[in-house]
TIGU-545074 format. One record per residue (C-alpha): x, y, z. Coordinates in steps of 0.5 Angstrom, whole numbers, plus 2048, in hexadecimal, padded with zeros to 3 digits. Each point is the difference from the previous one (the first is absolute). Layout:
# TIGU-545074
+-----+-----+-----+
|  px |  py |  pz |
+-----+-----+-----+
|   X |   Y |   Z |
...
+-----+-----+-----+
//
This chain:
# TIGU-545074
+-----+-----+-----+
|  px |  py |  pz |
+-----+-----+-----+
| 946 | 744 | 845 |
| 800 | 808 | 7FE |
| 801 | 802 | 7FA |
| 804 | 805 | 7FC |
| 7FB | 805 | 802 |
| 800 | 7FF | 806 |
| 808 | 7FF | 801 |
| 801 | 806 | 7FC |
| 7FA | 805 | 804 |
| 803 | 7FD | 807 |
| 808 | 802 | 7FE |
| 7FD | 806 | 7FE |
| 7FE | 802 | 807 |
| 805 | 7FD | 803 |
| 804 | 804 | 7FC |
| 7FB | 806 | 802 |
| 802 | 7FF | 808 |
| 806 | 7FF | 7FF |
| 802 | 807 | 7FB |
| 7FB | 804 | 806 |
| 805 | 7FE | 806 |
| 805 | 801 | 7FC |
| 7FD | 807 | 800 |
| 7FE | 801 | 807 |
| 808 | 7FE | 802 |
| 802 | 806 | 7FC |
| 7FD | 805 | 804 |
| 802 | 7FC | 806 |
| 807 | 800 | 7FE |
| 7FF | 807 | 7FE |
| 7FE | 802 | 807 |
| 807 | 7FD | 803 |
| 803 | 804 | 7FB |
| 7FD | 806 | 803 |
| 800 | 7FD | 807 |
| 808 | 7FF | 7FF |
| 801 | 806 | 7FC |
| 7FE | 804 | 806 |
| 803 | 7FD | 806 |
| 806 | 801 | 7FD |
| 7FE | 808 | 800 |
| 7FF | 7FF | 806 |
| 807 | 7FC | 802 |
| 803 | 806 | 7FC |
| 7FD | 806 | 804 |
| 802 | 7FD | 806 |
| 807 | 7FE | 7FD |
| 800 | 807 | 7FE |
| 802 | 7FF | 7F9 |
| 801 | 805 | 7FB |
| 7F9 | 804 | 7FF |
| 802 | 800 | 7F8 |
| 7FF | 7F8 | 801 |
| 7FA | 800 | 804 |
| 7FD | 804 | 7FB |
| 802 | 7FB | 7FA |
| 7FC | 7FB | 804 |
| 7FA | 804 | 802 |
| 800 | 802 | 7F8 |
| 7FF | 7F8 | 7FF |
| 7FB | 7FF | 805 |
| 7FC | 805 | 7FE |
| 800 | 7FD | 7F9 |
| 800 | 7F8 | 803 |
| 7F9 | 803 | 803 |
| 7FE | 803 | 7FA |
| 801 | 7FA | 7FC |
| 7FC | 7FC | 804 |
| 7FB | 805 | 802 |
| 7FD | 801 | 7F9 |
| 803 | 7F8 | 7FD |
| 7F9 | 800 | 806 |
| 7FC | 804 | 7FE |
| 800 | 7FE | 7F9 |
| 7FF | 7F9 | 802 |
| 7FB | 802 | 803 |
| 7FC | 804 | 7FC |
| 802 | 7FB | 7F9 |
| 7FC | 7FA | 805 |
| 7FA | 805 | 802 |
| 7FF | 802 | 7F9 |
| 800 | 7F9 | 7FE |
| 7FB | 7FE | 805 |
| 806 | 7FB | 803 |
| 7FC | 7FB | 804 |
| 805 | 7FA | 801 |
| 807 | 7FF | 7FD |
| 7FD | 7FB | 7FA |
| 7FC | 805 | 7FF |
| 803 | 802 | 7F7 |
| 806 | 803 | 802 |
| 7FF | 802 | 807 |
| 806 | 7FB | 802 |
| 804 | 806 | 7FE |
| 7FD | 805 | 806 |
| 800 | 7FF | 807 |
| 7FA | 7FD | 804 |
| 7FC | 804 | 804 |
| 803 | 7FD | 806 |
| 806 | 800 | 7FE |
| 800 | 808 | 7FF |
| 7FE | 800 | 806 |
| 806 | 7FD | 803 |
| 804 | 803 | 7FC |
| 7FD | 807 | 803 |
| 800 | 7FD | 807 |
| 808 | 7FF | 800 |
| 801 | 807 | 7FD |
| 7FC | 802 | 805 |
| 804 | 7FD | 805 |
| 806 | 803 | 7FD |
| 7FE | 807 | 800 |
| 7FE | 7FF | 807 |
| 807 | 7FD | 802 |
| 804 | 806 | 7FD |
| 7FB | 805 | 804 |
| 7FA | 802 | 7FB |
| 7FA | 801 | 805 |
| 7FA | 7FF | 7FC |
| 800 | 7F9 | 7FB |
| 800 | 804 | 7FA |
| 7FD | 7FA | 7FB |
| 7F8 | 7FD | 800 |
| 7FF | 7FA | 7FE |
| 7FA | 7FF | 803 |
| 7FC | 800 | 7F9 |
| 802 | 802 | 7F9 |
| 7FD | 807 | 800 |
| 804 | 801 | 807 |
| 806 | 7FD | 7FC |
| 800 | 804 | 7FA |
| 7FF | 806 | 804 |
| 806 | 7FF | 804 |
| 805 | 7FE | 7F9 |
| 7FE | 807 | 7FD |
| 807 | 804 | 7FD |
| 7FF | 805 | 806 |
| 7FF | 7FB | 806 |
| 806 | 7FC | 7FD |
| 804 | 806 | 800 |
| 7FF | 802 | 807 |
| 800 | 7FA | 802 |
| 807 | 7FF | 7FE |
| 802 | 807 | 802 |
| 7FD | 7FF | 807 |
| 805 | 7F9 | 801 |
| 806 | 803 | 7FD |
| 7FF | 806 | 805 |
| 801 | 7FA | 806 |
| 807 | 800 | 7FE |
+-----+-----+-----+
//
């Protein structure tokens, strides 16, 4: 039979797990936000809707990319300074996994390909390489380069 130490250290991880994928569907739903929310730019230039709409919604893209692109970056960042090795590890639950960011980095990467962006514009392929994809400048041309798609 466990005791409460073990009870309490096995909840806790449990707990852990659990908060870490919660946290990795956040940025899946966030992505569909962003998938869906361009989609409908798209049925909109088709449709041939007023230009003052289609730049409301290109405004909120545009947001709805910068939100997610630094909520990353600062994941990502706050985990390699904590030297983040396994989500049990202290607080690192609260961060994506390594290789859930690079899931996550795969998924924009197929989403910016989708709506015509030539070149993956994210480097999950190390933390050095991920950092310097997350950098204020490139998120900001980032954005621009998809919102010019539209």
């Amino acid at each position: 039979m466990a005791n409460a130490s073990d009870v309490q250290t096995i909840l806790n991880e449990g707990y852990k797990k659990f908060y870490n994928k919660s946290l990795y569907e956040m940025y899946l739903g966030d992505l569909q936000v962003i998938s869906n929310l361009s989609k409908n730019i798209n049925a909109l230039n088709i449709s041939g809707a007023r230009n003052k709409y289609i730049a409301q919604r290109k405004t909120l893209l545009s947001s709805k990319l910068k939100d997610f692109l630094f909520k990353l970056a600062l994941d990502h960042a706050t985990s390699v300074s904590a030297s983040c090795k396994s989500i049990v590890d202290e607080d690192c639950y609260l961060y994506l996994s390594g290789s859930e960011k690079k899931k996550i980095v795969s998924l924009f990467n197929q989403f910016s390909t989708k709506f015509g962006v030539t070149a993956p514009p994210l480097d999950a392929s190390s933390d050095t390489s991920l950092s310097a994809s997350l950098t204020a400048d490139k998120v900001s041309s980032i954005v621009s380069l998809i919102i010019s798609k539209f």
